[in-house]
C-alpha positions as CSV (number, residue, x, y, z in Angstrom):
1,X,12.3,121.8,47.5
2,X,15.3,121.2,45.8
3,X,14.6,121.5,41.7
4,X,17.6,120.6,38.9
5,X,17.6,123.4,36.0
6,X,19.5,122.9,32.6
7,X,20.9,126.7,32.7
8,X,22.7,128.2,29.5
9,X,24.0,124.1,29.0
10,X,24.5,123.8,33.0
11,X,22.7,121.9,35.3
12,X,22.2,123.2,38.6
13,X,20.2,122.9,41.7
14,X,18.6,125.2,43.4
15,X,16.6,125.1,46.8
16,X,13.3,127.2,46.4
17,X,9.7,126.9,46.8
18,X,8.2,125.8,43.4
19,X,6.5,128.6,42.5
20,X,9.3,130.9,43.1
21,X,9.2,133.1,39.7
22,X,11.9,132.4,37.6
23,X,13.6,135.4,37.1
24,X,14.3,135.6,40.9
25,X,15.9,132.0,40.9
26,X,18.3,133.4,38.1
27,X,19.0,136.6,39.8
28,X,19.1,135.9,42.7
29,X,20.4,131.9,43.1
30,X,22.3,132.0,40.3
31,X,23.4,135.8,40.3
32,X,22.6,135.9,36.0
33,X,21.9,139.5,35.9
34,X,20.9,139.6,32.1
35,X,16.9,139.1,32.7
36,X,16.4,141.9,34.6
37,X,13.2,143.0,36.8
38,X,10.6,145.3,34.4
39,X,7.3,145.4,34.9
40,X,6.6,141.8,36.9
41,X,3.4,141.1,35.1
42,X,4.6,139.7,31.9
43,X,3.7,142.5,30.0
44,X,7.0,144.9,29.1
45,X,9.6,141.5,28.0
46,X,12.8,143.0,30.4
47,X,13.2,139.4,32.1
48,X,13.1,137.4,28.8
49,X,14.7,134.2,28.6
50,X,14.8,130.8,25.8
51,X,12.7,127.8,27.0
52,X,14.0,125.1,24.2
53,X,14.4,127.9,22.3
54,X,11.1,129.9,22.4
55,X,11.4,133.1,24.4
56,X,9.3,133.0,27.7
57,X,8.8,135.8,30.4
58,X,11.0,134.4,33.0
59,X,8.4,137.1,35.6
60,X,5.8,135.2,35.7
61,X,6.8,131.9,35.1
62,X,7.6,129.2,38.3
63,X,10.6,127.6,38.2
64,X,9.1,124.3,38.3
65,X,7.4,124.9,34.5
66,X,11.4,125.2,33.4
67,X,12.5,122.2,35.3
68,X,13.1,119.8,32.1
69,X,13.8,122.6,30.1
70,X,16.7,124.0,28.3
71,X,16.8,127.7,29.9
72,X,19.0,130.2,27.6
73,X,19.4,133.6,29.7
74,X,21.7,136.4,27.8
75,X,24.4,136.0,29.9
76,X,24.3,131.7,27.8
77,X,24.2,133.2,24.5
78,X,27.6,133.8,23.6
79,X,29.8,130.7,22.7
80,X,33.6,130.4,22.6
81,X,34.2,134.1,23.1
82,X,32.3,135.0,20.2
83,X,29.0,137.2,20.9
84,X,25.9,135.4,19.1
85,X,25.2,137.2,15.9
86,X,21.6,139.1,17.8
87,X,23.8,140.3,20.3
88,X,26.9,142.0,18.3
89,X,23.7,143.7,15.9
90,X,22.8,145.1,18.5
91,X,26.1,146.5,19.1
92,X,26.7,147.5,15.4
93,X,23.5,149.0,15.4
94,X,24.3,150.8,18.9
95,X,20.6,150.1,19.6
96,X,20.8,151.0,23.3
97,X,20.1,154.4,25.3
98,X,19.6,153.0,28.6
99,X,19.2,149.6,27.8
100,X,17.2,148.2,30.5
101,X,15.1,146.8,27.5
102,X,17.8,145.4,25.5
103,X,17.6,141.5,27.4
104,X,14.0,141.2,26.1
105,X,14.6,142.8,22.8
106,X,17.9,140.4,21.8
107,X,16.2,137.2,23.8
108,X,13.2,137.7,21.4
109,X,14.7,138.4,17.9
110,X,17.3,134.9,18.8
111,X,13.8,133.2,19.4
112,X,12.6,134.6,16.2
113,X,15.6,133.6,14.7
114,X,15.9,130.0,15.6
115,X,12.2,129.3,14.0
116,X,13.1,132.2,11.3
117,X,16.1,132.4,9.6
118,X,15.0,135.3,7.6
119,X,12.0,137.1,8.8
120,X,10.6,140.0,6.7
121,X,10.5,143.4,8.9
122,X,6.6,142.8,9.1
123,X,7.7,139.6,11.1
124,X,10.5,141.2,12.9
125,X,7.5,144.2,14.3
126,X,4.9,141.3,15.5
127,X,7.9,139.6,17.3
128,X,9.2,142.6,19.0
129,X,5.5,144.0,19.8
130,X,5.1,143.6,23.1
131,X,8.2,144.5,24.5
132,X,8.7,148.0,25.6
133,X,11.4,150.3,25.4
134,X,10.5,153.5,27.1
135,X,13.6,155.5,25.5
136,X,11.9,155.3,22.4
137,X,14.5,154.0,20.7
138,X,12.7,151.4,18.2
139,X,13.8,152.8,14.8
140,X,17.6,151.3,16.5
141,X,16.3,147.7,17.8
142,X,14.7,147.5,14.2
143,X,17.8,148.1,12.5
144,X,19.8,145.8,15.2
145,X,17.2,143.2,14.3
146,X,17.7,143.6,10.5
147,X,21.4,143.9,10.6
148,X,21.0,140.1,13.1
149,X,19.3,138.8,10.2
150,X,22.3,139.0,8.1
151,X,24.7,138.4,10.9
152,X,23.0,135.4,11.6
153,X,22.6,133.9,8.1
154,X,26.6,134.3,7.4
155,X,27.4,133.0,10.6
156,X,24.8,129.7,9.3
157,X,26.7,129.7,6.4
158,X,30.1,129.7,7.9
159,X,28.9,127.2,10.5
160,X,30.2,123.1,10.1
161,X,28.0,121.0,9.0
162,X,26.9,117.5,10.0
C-alpha cells in the first residue's frame, strides 16, 4: 500500500503495509534516525515524534493514523540552520550522558511548549513523566527544560509578526 506522509514539511510516499509502526517507516524508509527504538511498547518516550504538534509515540502508532498529519521528527526541528530553542537548552544544559533518551525528552518539552509558552516546573515534571532516562540524569533535562523556556520565549519575542 502506498501511503503519502507530510514529514518535517515534506511529503513523501512510502510503500508499507498500513499498520507498519511508525517509527520503522521513519528509520527505516526514510533513514531519520532521531526517533530511536526504546522500549517498543509506548512506555519509555525514545521514538517520540509531533503529530500537528502534540508529541505521539511513533512505537506503537501505524503509519496510517499519521497519514493526514503533520509528523515533526527531531531531525525537522531545526529551521534555517538555527537549532530550535528545546534543542540548543539541551545543549547549554549539557543534559545528555548517553542520550538514547534525549529524542523523547526534547520532542516532549517542544510539544509542551507549543501549547505552553511558560509552564511552571510542576508542568514541566507531568510532561516529562513518563519518559525514562536510565542514566539518571533528570536534575540535567529539568534544567534543559527550564533554560528552553526562556530560550523559547526570546526567540517568540524576536520572531516577525503577522
Amino acid at each position: 500500500m502506498t501511503l503519502k506522509l507530510t514529514v518535517n514539511g515534506q511529503v513523501r510516499e512510502v510503500a508499507v503495509p498500513w499498520n507498519t509502526p511508525l517509527l520503522n517507516v521513519l528509520r527505516n524508509d526514510l533513514a531519520l534516525n532521531g526517533p530511536k527504538y526504546g522500549c517498543g511498547l509506548g512506555e519509555c518516550g525514545a521514538c517520540s515524534v509531533l503529530i500537528d504538534g502534540m508529541a505521539a509515540r511513533a512505537c506503537v502508532l501505524p503509519v496510517s493514523a499519521a497519514v493526514g498529519h503533520a509528523i515533526t521528527t527531531l531531525d525537522g526541528l531545526s529551521q534555517n540552520g538555527q537549532l530550535d530553542p528545546v534543542q540548543q537548552a539541551f545543549i547549554d544544559a549539557q543534559a545528555a550522558q548517553c542520550g538514547y533518551c534525549l529524542n523523547g525528552m526534547i520532542m516532549t518539552i517542544r510539544a509542551l511548549l507549543n501549547h505552553n509558552a511558560q509552564p511552571s516546573t510542576q508542568q514541566i515534571r507531568a510532561a516529562l513523566e513518563h519518559n525514562l532516562c536510565r542514566c539518571g540524569t533528570h536534575v540535567e533535562i529539568l534544567q534543559a527544560a527550564q533554560r528552553a523556556v526562556v530560550i523559547n520565549a526570546a526567540a517568540l519575542q524576536e520572531a516577525p509578526h503577522e
